[in-house]
C-alpha positions, 0 to 999 in steps of 0.5 A: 744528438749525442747518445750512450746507450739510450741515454741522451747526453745532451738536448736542444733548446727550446723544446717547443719553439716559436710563439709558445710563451708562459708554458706551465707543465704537470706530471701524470706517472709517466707523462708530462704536459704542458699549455701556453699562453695563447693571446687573440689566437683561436682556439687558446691554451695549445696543450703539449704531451712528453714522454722525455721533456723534450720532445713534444707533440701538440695535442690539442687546445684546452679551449676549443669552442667559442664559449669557453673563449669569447674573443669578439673584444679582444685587440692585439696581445690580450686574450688569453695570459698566462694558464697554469696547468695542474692535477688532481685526483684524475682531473685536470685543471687549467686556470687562465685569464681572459683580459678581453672577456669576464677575466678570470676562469677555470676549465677542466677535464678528465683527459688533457686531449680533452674535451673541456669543461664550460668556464668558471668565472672566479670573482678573482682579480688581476692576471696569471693566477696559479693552483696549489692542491695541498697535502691537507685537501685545501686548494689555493688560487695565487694571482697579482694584484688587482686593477679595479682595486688599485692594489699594491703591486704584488702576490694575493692568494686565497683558498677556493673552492676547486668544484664551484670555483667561490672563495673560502677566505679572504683575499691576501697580499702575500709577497712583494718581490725583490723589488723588479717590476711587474710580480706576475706569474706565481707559482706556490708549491709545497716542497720539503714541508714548506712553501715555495713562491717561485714568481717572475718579476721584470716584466717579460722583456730583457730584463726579466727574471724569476725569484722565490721565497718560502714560508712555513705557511701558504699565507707567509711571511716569505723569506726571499732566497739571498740568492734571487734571481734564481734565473735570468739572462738580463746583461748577459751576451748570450743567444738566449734572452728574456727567461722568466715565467717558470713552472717546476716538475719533478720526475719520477725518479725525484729530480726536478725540472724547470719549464721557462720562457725566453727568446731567441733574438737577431741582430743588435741592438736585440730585436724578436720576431717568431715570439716568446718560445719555451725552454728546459733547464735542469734544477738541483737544490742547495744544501739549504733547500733553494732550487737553482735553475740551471747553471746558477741561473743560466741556461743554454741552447745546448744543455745537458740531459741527465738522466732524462731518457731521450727518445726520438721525436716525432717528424715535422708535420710540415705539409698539409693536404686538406684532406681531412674534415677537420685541421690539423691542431697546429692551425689557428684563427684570428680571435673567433671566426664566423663558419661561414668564412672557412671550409674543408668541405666545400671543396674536398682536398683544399681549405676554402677562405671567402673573404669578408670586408675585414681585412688583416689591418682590422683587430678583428676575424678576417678570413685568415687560418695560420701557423706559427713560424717555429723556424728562422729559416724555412719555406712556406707555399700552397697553390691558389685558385682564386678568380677575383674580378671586383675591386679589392678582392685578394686572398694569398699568405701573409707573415703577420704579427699584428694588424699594423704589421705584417706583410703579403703576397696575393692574388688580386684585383686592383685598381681594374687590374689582376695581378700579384701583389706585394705588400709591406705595412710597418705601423702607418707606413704603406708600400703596396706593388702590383708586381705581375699582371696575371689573368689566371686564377691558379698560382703558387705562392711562397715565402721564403725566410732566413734570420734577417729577410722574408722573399715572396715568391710566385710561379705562375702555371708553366712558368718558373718561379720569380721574386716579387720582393724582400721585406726584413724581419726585424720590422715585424719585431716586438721591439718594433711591433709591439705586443707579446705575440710571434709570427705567422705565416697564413693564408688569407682572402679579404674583399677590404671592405665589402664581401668577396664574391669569389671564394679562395681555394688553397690546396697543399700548405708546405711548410719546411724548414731549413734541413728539409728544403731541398727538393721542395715542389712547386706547381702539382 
């Protein structure tokens, strides 16, 4: 990165990469935050911590506990949408909707590390609602039209109350859009004494954008900004695709700053696979008060820092020991696991996984802890100590979107043979390989991946690495896939239909990306 004294000339985006899409951020003095959507990942709503927008360091999750975050009915792509993340008067608030659950809700909390309030369930229709504190001590809940209801497509709002979370006036349609599909994602603020609605519309795909109107009152009528979208990257040759969903912020130095959404996507025709990620864009406002998101709606992978005083970021937290009590906040389960399938203690220095009959092609909670893959091109790879003998049995690392799609490599019995499997599932087409008869029960395991191909490897103990096979990366995309999620990279054990009745014991998961991958070791 380009420096001038401590000034940064120039920064990268996106800022929080991988699967971190609908980001939402506030602004504390000095301090910047922001959460994510989080889907059927647990524990949802991962929240972020700045001190330069630009470098962010994971924090913590504002739901943490399965009460706050029932999952149990959640499919692919639901759960947790679109939080939106505000402060007021020494709390914060973060307001999300759980589609697979009661709907609705908010939490809150004294410290963003937290911990977090219970829920508050808000007799509240439709997705992504927002939270206005007002200058007068009001506070509005802005959202999208309701399912239940048959509403028009559209912005509602109402006053509510922020302690007890009831309604303190009637419901209200407030804007339309400009006509794209899907108005969803509303943010309202009050800036220059007025009302700014700034909404995604589109849906989230490559036609998204973001629009905005404003009012001399929270209720409207809204006059729409002549010249909406105000960011979009639709019918553009450009690495950056489908920017929406956008959150500002203003520093304390009075400019402002945009937080979106968009993807990185490979080959042609566009298809992604590591997720929706978030990006950072300046905004400078017109003469006549409209805010302009980067360069007239653009942004770019490389963009101008400003006045932004860019420090160093934190290194990458790519190798993970296991020898702490607790993991590390970058780890994720499938919707809620049971205790009793994961361990750091039974085993002091490894992560224990015994596997249950939930397998990863279930849309349930198989024994599975994992990571978002952040990079196109990296490594990941831990040692097993696995000793399957009944039939079915298997534990190893998975790059998984979905349950229809995903692939592993693992330790198994199968077929009354142990051995190295490889496995590729693309929707309802299978191709499964015993590639290695292997009596031992100690094996490192590796994924190597670039832009366009995941290789599986395996070394044996005292014996030099071999590839099991290749599987495309694109397959796992979600043009191809489905859904609003990215990849994982996980470890996983599964007895595919019955309890397995022996544990998986995984010690070191090695991430590195690219720059890093020099000098990666194998067996310890």
């Amino acid at each position: 990165m380009s420096r001038e004294g401590d000034i940064a000339l120039n920064f990268q985006n996106p800022v929080i990469s991988g699967f971190h899409p609908d980001p939402s951020i506030c602004r504390v003095g000095s301090d910047y935050y922001v959460v994510t959507s989080s889907f059927e990942y647990f524990p949802g709503v991962p929240i972020f911590h700045s001190k330069d927008l630009v470098h962010w360091r994971l924090i913590g999750h504002c739901l943490d506990r399965a009460s706050q975050l029932p999952l149990h009915q959640a499919g692919s792509s639901t759960g947790i949408f679109a939080p939106t993340l505000r402060h007021h008067e020494g709390r914060f608030y973060m307001i999300t909707t759980n589609v697979s659950a009661k709907g609705n809700f908010f939490v809150t909390s004294e410290k963003p590390e937290g911990p977090w309030s219970e829920p508050i369930w808000l007799d509240w229709e439709g997705i992504d609602p927002s939270l206005l504190f007002d200058e007068d001590g009001k506070v509005y809940i802005t959202g999208t039209a309701g399912f239940r209801n048959n509403e028009q497509p559209g912005i509602y709002q109402a006053e509510i109350d922020p302690c007890t979370g009831k309604l303190l006036s009637p419901r209200r349609f407030i804007w339309s859009g400009t006509g794209g599909a899907f108005p969803e994602g509303p943010h309202l603020y009050r800036i220059f004494g007025k009302y700014y609605l700034m909404i995604s519309e589109g849906g989230t795909e490559y036609g998204h954008m973001v629009t905005i109107a404003r009012s001399d009152t929270p209720y409207g009528p809204f006059e729409s900004n002549s010249a909406n979208p105000i960011l979009s990257h639709r019918s553009r040759k450009s690495s950056i695709q489908a920017t929406g969903h956008a959150d500002l912020v203003q520093l304390e130095d009075g400019s402002w700053w945009a937080v979106c959404l968009g993807i990185r996507p490979i080959g042609y025709p566009y298809h992604h696979h590591i997720g929706r990620e978030t990006f950072l864009a300046p905004v400078h406002w017109s003469d006549d008060h409209w805010p302009v998101i980067g360069e007239s709606g653009i942004i770019e992978e490389t963009m101008e820092a400003g006045k932004l005083s860019v420090g160093q970021g934190e290194p990458w937290s790519g190798i993970e020991e296991f020898n702490e009590h607790h993991l590390a906040p970058y780890w994720s389960f499938l919707r809620n696991p049971s205790d009793d399938c994961w361990s750091l203690n039974d085993r002091p220095g490894w992560l224990t996984l015994r596997g249950s009959g939930i397998s990863l092609n279930e849309a349930d909670s198989p024994a599975f802890v994992g990571r978002r893959q952040q990079h196109f091109t990296c490594s990941v790879s831990t040692l097993l100590d696995f000793d399957p003998h009944e039939e079915g049995e298997e534990a190893g690392l998975t790059v998984y979107m979905n349950e229809r799609f995903h692939y592993e490599i693992a330790l198994s019995c199968l077929a009354g043979k142990r051995g190295v499997l490889l496995r590729r599932r693309i929707g309802t087409l299978w191709k499964t390989e015993l590639v290695y008869e292997y009596s031992g029960s100690r094996i490192v395991l590796g994924i190597e991946a670039d832009k366009h191909n995941y290789r599986f490897t395996f070394e044996a103990d005292g014996e030099a690495k071999q590839v099991a096979g290749e599987a495309e990366c694109g397959l796992l995309a979600t043009e191809v896939a489905g859904g609003f999620t990215g990849v994982f990279f996980g470890m996983y054990a599964t007895g595919n239909g019955k309890p397995c009745k022996a544990a998986a014991y995984f010690d070191r998961f090695d991430y590195i990306p690219a720059d890093e991958m020099e000098g990666k070791r194998g067996m310890p």
